[in-house]
N, C-alpha and C positions, 0 to 999 in steps of 0.2 A: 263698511270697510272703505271710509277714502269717500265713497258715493260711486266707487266703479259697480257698473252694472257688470255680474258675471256674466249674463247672457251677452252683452253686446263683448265681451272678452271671445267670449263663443262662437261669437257671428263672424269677427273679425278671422280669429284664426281658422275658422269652420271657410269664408271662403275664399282664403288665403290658399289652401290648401282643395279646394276644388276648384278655385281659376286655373292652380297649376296643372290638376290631372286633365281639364278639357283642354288646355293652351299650349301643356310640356314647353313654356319658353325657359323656365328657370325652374331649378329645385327649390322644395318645400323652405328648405334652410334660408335659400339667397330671397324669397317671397316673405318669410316672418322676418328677416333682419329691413327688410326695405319699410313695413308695419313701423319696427321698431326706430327704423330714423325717421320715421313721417310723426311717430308722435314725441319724440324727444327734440326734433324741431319744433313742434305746438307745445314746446313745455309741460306736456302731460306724463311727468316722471308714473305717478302713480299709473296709470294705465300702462303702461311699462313695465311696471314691475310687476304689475299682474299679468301680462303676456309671459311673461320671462318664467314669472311662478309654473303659469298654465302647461308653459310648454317645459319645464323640467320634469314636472308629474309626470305627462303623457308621453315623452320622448327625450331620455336623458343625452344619446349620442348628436342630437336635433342642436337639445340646448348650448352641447357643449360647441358643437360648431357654426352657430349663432355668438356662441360669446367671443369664439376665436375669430371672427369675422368684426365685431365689435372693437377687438383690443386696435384693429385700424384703425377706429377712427374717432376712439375717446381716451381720453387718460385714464390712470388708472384712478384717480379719484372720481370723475366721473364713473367709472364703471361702478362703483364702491354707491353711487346713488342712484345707478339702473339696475344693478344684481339684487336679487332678493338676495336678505340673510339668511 
């Protein structure tokens, strides 16, 4: 798939998500969207869209406030090639 490795998908949002609970500086939500503009500035759409996949599975109320956090600061055509279909 693409050559994303799932496990490093895993690792990524795995310690995304326990920097936030030993740190509490930011929530889960505002910690995976900062992921998602570190790699849409490395042009790694596809990694992206596997974050985005990952975390709709596991947390739909997560993703949907990642993507409203998103509509800041990409167009809608952009978002149309970081959104999974």
């Amino acid at each position: 798939m693409y050559g994303i490795n799932l496990l490093e998908v895993a690792k990524i949002l795995g310690a995304t998500a326990a920097s936030n609970v030993v740190f509490n500086k930011h929530g889960i939500v505002r910690s995976v969207h900062q992921e998602i503009i570190k790699y849409s500035a490395q042009q790694n759409i596809d990694m992206v869209k596997v974050m985005m996949r990952t975390l709709a599975q596991q947390n739909e109320q997560a993703y949907k406030d990642v993507v409203e956090i998103l509509r800041e600061h990409f167009t809608e055509q952009e978002l149309q090639k970081i959104l999974p279909q």
